[in-house]
C-alpha positions in Angstrom: 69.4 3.7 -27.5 72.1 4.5 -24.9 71.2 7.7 -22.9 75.2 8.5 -23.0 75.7 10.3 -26.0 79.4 11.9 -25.0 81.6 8.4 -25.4 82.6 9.0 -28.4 83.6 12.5 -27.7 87.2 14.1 -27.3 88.6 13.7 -24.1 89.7 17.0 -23.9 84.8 17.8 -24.1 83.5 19.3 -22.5 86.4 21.4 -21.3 84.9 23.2 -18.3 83.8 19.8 -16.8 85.1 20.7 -12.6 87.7 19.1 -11.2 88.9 16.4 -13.2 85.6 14.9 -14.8 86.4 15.8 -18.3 85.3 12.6 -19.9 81.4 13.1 -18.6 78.9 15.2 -18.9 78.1 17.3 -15.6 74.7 15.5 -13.7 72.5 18.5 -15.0 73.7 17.8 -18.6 73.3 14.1 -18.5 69.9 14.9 -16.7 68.6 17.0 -19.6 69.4 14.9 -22.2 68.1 11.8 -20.6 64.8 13.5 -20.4 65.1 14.9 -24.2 65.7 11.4 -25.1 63.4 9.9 -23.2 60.4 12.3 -24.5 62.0 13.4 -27.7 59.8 16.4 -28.4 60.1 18.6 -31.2 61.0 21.9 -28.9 62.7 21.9 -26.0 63.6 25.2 -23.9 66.8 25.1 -21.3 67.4 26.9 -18.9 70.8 27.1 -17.1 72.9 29.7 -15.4 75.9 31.4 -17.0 78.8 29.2 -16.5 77.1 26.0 -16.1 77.3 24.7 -19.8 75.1 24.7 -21.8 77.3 25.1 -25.1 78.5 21.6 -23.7 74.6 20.1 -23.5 73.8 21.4 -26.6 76.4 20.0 -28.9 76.3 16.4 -26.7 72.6 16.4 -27.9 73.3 17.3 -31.5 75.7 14.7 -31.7 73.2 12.3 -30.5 70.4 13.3 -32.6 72.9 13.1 -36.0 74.7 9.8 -34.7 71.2 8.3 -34.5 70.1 10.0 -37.9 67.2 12.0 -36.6 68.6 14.9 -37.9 70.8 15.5 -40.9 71.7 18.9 -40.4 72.4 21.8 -37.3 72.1 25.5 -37.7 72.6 27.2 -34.7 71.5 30.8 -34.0 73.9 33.2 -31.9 73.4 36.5 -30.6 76.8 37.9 -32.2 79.3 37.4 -34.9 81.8 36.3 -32.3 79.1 34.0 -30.4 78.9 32.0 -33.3 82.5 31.7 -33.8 83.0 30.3 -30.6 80.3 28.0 -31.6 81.8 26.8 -34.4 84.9 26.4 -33.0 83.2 24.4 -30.1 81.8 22.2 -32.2 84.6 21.5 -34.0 86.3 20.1 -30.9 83.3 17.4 -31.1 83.3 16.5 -35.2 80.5 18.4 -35.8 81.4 21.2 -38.4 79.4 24.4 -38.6 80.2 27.1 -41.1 80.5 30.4 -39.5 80.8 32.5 -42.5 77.8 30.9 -44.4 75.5 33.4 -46.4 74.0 31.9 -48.7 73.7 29.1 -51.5 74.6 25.7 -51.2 76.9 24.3 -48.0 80.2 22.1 -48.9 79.9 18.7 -47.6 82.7 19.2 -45.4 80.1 20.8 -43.2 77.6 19.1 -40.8 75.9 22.9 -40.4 76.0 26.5 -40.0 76.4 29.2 -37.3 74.3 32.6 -37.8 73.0 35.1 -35.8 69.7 36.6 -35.1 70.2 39.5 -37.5 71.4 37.3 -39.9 68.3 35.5 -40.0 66.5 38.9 -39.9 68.0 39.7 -43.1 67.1 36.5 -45.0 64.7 34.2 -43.4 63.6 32.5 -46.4 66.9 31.1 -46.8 67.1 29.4 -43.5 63.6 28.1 -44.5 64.5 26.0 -47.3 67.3 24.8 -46.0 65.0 23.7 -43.0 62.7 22.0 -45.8 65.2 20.4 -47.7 66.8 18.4 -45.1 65.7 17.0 -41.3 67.7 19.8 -39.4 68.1 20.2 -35.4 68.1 24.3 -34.6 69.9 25.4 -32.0 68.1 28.9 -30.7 71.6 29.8 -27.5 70.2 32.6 -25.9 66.8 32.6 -27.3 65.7 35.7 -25.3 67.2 37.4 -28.2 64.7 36.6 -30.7 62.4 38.9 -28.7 64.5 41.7 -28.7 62.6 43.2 -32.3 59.3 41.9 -33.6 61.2 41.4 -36.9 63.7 39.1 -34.9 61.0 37.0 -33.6 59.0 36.8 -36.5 62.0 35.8 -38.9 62.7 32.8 -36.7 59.2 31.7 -37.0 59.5 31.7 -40.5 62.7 30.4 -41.2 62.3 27.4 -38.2 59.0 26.7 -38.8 59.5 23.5 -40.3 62.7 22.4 -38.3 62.8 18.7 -37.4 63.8 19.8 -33.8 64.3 23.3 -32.1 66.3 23.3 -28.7 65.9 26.9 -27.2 69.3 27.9 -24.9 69.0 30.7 -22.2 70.9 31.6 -19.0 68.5 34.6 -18.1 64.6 33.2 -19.7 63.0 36.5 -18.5 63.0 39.9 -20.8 62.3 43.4 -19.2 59.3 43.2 -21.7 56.3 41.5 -23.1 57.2 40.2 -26.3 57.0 36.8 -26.8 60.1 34.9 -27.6 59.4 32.3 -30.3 59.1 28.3 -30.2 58.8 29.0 -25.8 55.5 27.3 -24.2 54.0 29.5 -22.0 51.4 28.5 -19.5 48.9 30.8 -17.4 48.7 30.7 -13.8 45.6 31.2 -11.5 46.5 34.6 -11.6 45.8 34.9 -15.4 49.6 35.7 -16.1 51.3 33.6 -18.6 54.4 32.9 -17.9 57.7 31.0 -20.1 58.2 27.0 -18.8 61.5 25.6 -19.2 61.5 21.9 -20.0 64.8 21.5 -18.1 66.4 23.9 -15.7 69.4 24.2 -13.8 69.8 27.8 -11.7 72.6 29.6 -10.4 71.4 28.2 -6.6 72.0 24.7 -7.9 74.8 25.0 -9.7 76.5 26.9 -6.7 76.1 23.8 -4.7 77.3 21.5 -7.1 80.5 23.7 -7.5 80.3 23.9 -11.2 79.8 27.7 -10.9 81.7 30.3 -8.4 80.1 32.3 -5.6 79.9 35.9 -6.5 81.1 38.9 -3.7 79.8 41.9 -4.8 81.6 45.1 -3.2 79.6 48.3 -3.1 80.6 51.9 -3.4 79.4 55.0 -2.4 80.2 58.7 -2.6 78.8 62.3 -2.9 78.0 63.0 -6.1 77.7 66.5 -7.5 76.6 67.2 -10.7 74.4 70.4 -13.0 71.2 69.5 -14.3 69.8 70.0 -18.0 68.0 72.8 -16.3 71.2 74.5 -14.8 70.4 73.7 -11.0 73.8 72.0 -9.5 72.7 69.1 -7.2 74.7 66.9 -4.5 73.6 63.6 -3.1 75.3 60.5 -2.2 74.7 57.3 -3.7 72.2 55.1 -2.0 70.0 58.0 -0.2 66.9 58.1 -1.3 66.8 60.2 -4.8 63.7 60.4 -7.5 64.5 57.9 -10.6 65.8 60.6 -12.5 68.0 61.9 -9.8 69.4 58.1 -9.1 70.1 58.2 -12.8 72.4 61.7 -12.6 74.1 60.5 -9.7 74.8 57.4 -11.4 76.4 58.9 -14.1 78.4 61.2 -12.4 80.0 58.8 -10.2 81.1 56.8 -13.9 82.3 60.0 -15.4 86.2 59.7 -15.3 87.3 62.7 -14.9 85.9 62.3 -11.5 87.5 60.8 -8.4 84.6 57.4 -7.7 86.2 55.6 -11.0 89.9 55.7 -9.8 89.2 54.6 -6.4 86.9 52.2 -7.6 89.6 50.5 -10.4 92.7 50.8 -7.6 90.2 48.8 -5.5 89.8 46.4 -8.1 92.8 46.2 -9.1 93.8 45.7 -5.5 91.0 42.9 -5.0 92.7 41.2 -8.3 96.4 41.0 -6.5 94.4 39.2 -3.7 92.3 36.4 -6.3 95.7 35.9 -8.4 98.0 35.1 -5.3 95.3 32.2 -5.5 94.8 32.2 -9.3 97.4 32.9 -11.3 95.8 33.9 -14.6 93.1 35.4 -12.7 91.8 38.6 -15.1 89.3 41.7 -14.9 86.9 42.6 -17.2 85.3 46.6 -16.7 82.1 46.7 -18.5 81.5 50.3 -19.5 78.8 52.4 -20.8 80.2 53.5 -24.5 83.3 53.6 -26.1 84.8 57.0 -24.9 84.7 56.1 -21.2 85.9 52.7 -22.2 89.0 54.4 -23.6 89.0 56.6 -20.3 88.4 53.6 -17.9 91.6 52.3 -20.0 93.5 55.1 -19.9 93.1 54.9 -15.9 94.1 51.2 -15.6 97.3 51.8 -17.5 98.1 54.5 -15.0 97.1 52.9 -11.9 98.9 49.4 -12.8 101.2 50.5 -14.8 99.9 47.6 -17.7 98.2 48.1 -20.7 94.4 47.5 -20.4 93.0 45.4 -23.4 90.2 47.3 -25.3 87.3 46.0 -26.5 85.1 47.6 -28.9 81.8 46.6 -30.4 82.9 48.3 -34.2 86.1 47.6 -33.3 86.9 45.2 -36.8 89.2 43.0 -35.0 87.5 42.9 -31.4 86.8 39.0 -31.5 90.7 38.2 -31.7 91.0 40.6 -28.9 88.8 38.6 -26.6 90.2 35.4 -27.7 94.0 36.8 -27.1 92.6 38.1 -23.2 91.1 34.3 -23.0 94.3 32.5 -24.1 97.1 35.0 -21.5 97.3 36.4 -18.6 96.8 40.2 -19.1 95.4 41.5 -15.9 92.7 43.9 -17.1 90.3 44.2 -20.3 87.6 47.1 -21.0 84.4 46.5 -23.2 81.1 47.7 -23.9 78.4 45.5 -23.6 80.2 43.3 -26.1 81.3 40.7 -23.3 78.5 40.9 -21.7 76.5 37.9 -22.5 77.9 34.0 -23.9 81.4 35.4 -24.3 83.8 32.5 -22.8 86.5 33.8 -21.1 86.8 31.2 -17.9 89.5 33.2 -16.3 87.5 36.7 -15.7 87.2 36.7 -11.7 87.1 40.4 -11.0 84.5 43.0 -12.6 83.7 46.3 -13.0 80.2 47.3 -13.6 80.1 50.5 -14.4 77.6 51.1 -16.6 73.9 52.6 -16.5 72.2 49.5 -17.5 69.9 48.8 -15.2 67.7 45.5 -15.8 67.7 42.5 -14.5 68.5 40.9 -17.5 71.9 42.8 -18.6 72.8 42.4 -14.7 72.4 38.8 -14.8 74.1 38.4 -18.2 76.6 40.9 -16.8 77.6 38.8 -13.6 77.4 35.6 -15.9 81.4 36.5 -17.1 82.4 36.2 -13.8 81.3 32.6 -12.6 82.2 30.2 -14.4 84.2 27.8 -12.2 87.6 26.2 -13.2 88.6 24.7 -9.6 86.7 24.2 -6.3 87.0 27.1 -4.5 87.2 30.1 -6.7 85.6 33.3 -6.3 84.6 35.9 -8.3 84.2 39.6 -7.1 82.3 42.1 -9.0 82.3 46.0 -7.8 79.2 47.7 -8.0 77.7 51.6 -7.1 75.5 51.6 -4.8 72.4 52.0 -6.8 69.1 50.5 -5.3 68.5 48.8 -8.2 71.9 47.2 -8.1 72.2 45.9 -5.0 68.4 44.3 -5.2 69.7 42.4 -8.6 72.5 41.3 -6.3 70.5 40.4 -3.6 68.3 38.1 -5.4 71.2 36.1 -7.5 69.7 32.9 -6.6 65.9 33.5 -7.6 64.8 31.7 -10.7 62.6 33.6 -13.0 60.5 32.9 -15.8 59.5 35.4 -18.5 56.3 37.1 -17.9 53.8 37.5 -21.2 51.3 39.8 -19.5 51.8 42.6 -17.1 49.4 41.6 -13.6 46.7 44.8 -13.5 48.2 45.5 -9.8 52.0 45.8 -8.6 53.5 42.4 -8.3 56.9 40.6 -8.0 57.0 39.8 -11.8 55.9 43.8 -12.3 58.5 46.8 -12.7 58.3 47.7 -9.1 58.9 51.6 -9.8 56.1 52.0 -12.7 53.3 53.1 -10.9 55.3 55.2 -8.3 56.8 56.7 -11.7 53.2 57.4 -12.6 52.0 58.7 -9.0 55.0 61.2 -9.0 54.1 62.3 -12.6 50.4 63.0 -11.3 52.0 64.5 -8.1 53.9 67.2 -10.4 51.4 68.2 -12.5 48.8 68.9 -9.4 51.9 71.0 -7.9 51.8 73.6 -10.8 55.6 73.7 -9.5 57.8 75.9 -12.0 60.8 73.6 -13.2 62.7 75.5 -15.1 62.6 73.3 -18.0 62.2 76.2 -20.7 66.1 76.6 -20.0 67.9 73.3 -20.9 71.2 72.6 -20.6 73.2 70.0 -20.8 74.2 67.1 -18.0 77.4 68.1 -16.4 79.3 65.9 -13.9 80.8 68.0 -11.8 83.0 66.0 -8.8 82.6 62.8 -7.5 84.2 60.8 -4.2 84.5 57.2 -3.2 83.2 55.4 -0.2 83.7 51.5 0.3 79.9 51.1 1.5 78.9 47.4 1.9 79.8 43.8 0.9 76.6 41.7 -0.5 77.3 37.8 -0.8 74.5 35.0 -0.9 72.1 37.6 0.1 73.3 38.9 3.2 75.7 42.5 3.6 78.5 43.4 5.3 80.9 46.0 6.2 81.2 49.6 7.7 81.4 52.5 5.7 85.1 53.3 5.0 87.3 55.6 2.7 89.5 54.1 0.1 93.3 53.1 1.0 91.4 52.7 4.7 92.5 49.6 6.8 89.0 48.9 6.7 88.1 48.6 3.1 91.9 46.4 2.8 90.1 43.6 5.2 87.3 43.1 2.6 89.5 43.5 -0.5 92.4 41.0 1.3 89.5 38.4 1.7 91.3 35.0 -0.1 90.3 34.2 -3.9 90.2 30.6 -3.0 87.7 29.7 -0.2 84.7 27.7 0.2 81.3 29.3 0.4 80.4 28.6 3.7 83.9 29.9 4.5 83.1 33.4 2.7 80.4 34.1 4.7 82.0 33.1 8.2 85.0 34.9 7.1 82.9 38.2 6.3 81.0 38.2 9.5 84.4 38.0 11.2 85.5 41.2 9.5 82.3 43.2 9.8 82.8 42.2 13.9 86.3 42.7 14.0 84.6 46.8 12.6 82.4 47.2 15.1 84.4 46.7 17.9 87.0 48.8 16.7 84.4 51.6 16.0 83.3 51.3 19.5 86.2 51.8 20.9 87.1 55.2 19.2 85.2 58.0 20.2 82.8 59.8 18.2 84.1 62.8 16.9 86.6 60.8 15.0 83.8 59.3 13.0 83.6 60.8 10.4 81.6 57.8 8.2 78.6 56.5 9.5 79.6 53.9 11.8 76.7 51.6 11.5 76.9 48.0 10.1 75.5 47.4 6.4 72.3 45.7 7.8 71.1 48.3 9.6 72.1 50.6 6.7 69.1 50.0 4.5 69.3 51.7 0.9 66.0 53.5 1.1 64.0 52.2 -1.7 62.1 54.8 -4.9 58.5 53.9 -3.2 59.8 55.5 0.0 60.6 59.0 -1.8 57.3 58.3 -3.3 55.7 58.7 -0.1 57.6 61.8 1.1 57.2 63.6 -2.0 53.5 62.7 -1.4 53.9 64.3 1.7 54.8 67.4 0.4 52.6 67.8 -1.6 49.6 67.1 0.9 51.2 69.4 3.4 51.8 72.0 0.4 48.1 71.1 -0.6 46.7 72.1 3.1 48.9 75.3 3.6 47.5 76.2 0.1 43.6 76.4 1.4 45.2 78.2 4.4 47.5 81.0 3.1 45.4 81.6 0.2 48.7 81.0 -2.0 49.1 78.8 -5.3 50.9 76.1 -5.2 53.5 76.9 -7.1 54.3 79.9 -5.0 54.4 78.1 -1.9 57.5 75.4 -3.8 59.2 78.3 -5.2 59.2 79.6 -1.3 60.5 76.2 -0.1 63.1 76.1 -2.5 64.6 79.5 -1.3 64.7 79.1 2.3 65.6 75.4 2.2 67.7 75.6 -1.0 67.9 73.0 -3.6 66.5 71.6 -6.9 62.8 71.4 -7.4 61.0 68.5 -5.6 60.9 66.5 -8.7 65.2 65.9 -8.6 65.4 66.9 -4.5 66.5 64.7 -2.2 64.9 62.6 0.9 66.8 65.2 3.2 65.9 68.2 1.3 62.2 66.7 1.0 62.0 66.2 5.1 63.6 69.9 5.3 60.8 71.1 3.4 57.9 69.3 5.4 59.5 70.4 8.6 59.4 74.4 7.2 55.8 74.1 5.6 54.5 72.3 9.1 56.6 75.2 10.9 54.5 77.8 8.8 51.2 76.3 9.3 51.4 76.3 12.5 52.6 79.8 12.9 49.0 81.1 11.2 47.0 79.2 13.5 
C-alpha cells in the first residue's frame, strides 16, 4: 500500500500548500499519515496549529481509508453550521461528497457522507449510531475539544461513535480551561499523578513557523487610563497594565472596549493604519475585529465606517445569512469585517492579517483559537498583526505562542504551570476580606458604567520578546511600529524592532525630562505587574491593618473606612497597587506616631 494517498487528488488540493507545492501534501501531513498507515489504529488524535492544515490531512486520509475500502462511509463532526459547510465544500474539491444538510433517514447514493455538528449529534445520537453500525464508517471529530464543552456533548459522541470503524480526533488548541474529558482522547498520568491528553501526531505553531507554512504574529499593545463607576457607585481610575484586583482588571477592561470611549477609536485608526502598511505588501490583505456581543460589534462597525470611510462587514452569530457573509469577506478585498466569536475558531478566511481583539474572553483557549484567523500563510514572508489591551492575562497568552500544551484531566493539589495561576490568590484575597470586616458598600448596587477612556501605544510582543516606548496615538513613535513592512522574514522582524525600540531611546535621551510626559522606559523593563503581586500588597494591608488594630484598640473595619478617607479611593478589594502602597505608607505613618 503506497503511503501517498494525494495522487489522485485535484491539483488545485490542498490549496494552502506554501509557495508553489500544491500537488503534495506539506512534510507534517505526509508525516501523519505515514504513521496512521503504518499503525492503523482505530483512534487517532492530531494536533496542529491554526493555519497548518489539518482540513487538508484529514480528507487526504479519508480518501485513503475509502480508496482502500477500510471504510465505506465519513461523517464528520463540526463545531458550527458554517464549519461543516466549509467541510463539505472542501471535500468536494477531493470527490468525496458529504451532505451538509443531512437530518435524518436514509443518505442518497450521491453521497460518500455527512457533515454535522456537535449539537446536532446532541440532539440525536442514536441516529449517528446506526448509521455507524450499518456500515464501516471513518469519523472525523475537527476540533474535538468541543465535545467537552457540555457533558451531554461528550456523552452523545460516545454513543453515537462508539462503534465507528475509525475515529480521527482534529484540534488546533488540545487543552480546555476545564476538566472534562473530551471523548475517544488517550490520556496518560505522569509521575506527578496528573493525567494529561497525548496526541498521536503533532505539529505546533513553533514548527510550523519555521517551516513557513504559518505567519509570525506581532502583537501591538495598548494602554490608557481607564475611568469607570462601580456596581457599588464608587468611580475608579487606573490604567491598564498596573497592578489591579481580578475584578478591577475586568472593569478596566471593559471600559477601555466601550465605544463611546476614546481607547477603541485610537485603537481601530491604529489598525487600520497598520492594514495600509501589510496591504502595500498584500493587496487583499483584510481585518477581522472580534468583539464581545453584537451591540458593540455594530458600534466597532459604525466606527470603522467613519474612520475609513468603507463599510465594515458585520458578522453576527443569529445573523440568518452570516455564513455567506464570511464567504463574500473570503472571496474580495473589503478591508474590515466585525464578528462575535463566530470567526473565532476553524473559519477559513486566508487573507485576515490584521486583528482586533477586543473582547473580554480571557482563556487560553479562545486566545489561541482567536490568533489562529490571523496565521495562516499564503506566501513566505507575511505577517500578521493582532492589537491587544494591555491586560496581564493577554500579553502572557501572547508571550507563550509557541508552548505546546496538552489538556489537563486533574487539577495538581498545589499551584502549577498546568493550574489557573490566579485561583488560589482569588481564594487568599476572598479570606483576606472577610478577616477585614471592611464595609463594601455592596447593599447599594448599581450598575457598571464606563465612564472615559484614553489610548496609549504601550509595547510591541513578537516571539516572546517586547518592544517599544510608551507613546500617544498619531505620535511619530507609535508610526515606526505601525510602518513596520507586512512582508519580512522573521529573523528580520525582530532585528528590525530592536532597531526601532533603539532608534526611541536615544531620542528620549536626548530630550529633557519635563517633556516627558509618558514614561520613558523601554517595554522590558516595563514589567506588567502580575495578580499574585497585588496579592501580596493587599496582604500587606491587611497585616499592617491587623497590628494597628491590637494597638489603637479600633476594629478593623474602622481603621479601612479611615484609610479610604484620607487616602481616597475604592475599598481595598477594587483599589489599586498605588492606592494599596498609599495606604501602607499612612497606617505605618500612624503606628508609629503612638509609639
Amino acid at each position: 500500500m503506497t503511503t501517498t494517498a494525494s495522487h489522485h487528488l485535484s491539483p488545485a488540493f490542498p490549496g494552502r500548500a506554501p509557495w508553489g507545492t500544491a500537488s503534495k501534501l506539506r512534510a507534517w501531513q505526509q508525516g501523519a499519515l505515514d504513521k496512521y498507515i503504518q499503525t492503523q489504529p482505530r483512534d487517532f488524535l492530531a494536533v496542529a496549529t491554526p493555519g497548518a492544515g489539518k482540513t487538508t490531512f484529514a480528507l487526504t486520509l479519508a480518501s485513503w481509508l475509502l480508496h482502500h475500502h477500510v471504510v465505506q462511509q465519513v461523517t464528520v463532526v463540526a463545531p458550527t453550521e458554517h464549519l461543516k459547510k466549509q467541510w463539505a465544500e472542501a471535500a468536494a474539491r477531493i470527490g468525496i461528497r458529504l451532505d451538509p444538510e443531512y437530518s435524518a433517514g436514509p443518505l442518497s447514493r450521491e453521497y460518500h457522507g455527512v457533515a454535522v455538528t456537535y449539537a446536532g449529534v446532541g440532539v440525536r445520537p442514536m441516529l449517528h449510531r446506526n448509521r455507524c453500525e450499518q456500515r464501516k464508517t471513518l469519523v472525523i471529530l475537527d476540533e474535538i475539544h468541543h465535545a467537552g464543552d457540555s457533558k451531554s456533548w461528550g456523552e452523545a459522541c460516545l454513543e453515537a461513535f462508539d462503534p465507528a470503524t475509525r475515529r480521527l480526533a482534529l484540534t488546533g488548541t488540545p487543552f480546555r480551561s476545564d476538566t472534562n474529558p473530551i471523548p475517544f482522547v488517550t490520556y496518560e498520568e505522569g509521575n506527578d499523578g496528573i493525567r494529561r491528553s497525548s496526541a498521536d501526531y503533532t505539529y505546533g505553531y513553533g514548527n510550523a513557523l519555521g517551516d513557513g507554512v504559518v505567519r509570525p504574529v506581532i502583537f501591538l499593545s495598548y494602554s490608557g487610563n481607564m475611568r469607570w463607576r462601580t456596581k457599588a457607585g464608587d468611580e475608579i481610575a487606573a490604567r491598564l497594565g498596573e497592578p489591579m484586583t481580578k475584578d478591577a482588571i475586568s472593569q478596566a477592561w471593559r471600559t477601555a472596549l466601550d465605544p463611546r470611549g476614546d481607547w477603541m477609536p485610537n485603537v481601530l485608526r491604529a489598525a487600520d493604519q497598520r492594514l495600509t502598511e501589510v496591504r502595500k505588501g498584500i493587496p487583499d490583505a483584510g481585518g477581522l475585529v472580534i468583539a464581545s456581543d453584537q451591540d458593540s460589534a455594530r458600534a466597532y462597525a459604525k466606527l470603522i465606517r467613519e474612520i475609513t470611510g468603507t463599510r465594515a462587514t458585520l458578522v453576527l452569530s443569529d445573523d440568518a445569512g452570516a455564513s455567506q457573509h464570511i464567504d463574500t469577506f473570503s472571496g474580495n478585498d473589503d478591508r474590515w469585517m466585525v464578528a462575535v466569536r463566530m470567526v473565532s475558531e476553524g473559519v477559513d478566511v486566508p487573507r485576515l492579517a490584521v486583528g482586533v481583539y477586543a473582547t473580554t474572553i480571557s482563556t487560553p483557549l479562545f486566545f489561541a483559537q482567536a490568533v489562529g484567523r490571523f496565521v495562516r500563510s499564503r506566501r513566505r514572508g507575511e505577517t500578521a498583526s493582532v492589537f491587544l489591551p494591555t491586560i496581564p492575562y493577554l500579553l502572557s497568552f501572547a508571550s507563550e505562542m509557541e508552548v505546546e500544551r496538552d489538556h489537563v484531566l486533574d487539577r495538581p493539589k498545589k499551584q502549577g504551570e498546568d493550574e489557573d495561576p490566579y485561583a488560589e490568590s482569588e481564594k487568599e484575597m476572598d479570606e483576606a476580606n472577610k478577616q477585614q470586616d471592611e464595609d463594601t458598600g455592596e447593599q447599594d448596587m448599581l450598575p457598571f458604567e464606563a465612564l472615559e477612556s484614553d489610548a496609549v501605544f504601550d509595547r510591541v510582543l513578537y516571539d516572546g520578546a517586547e518592544f517599544g516606548m510608551q507613546a500617544h496615538p498619531g505620535s511619530e513613535e507609535e508610526q515606526d511600529y505601525l510602518g513596520i513592512p507586512g512582508l519580512l522574514e522573521p529573523d528580520q522582524v525582530q532585528l528590525l524592532l530592536q532597531k526601532r525600540q533603539a532608534r526611541q531611546i536615544a531620542h528620549s535621551r536626548k530630550r529633557p525630562d519635563t517633556e516627558a510626559d509618558l514614561l520613558e522606559l523601554p517595554a522590558e523593563r516595563r514589567p506588567v505587574v502580575s495578580h499574585k503581586e497585588l496579592l501580596e500588597l493587599r496582604k500587606s494591608l491587611n497585616t499592617m491593618v491587623g497590628a494597628y488594630v491590637h494597638q489603637s484598640g479600633k476594629p478593623h473595619g474602622v481603621i479601612h473606612t479611615e484609610l479610604r478617607r484620607v487616602c481616597g479611593g475604592p475599598p481595598s478589594a477594587e483599589a489599586t497597587a498605588g492606592q494599596l502602597r498609599e495606604r501602607i505608607k499612612k497606617v505605618q505613618e500612624w503606628a508609629t506616631r503612638m509609639r
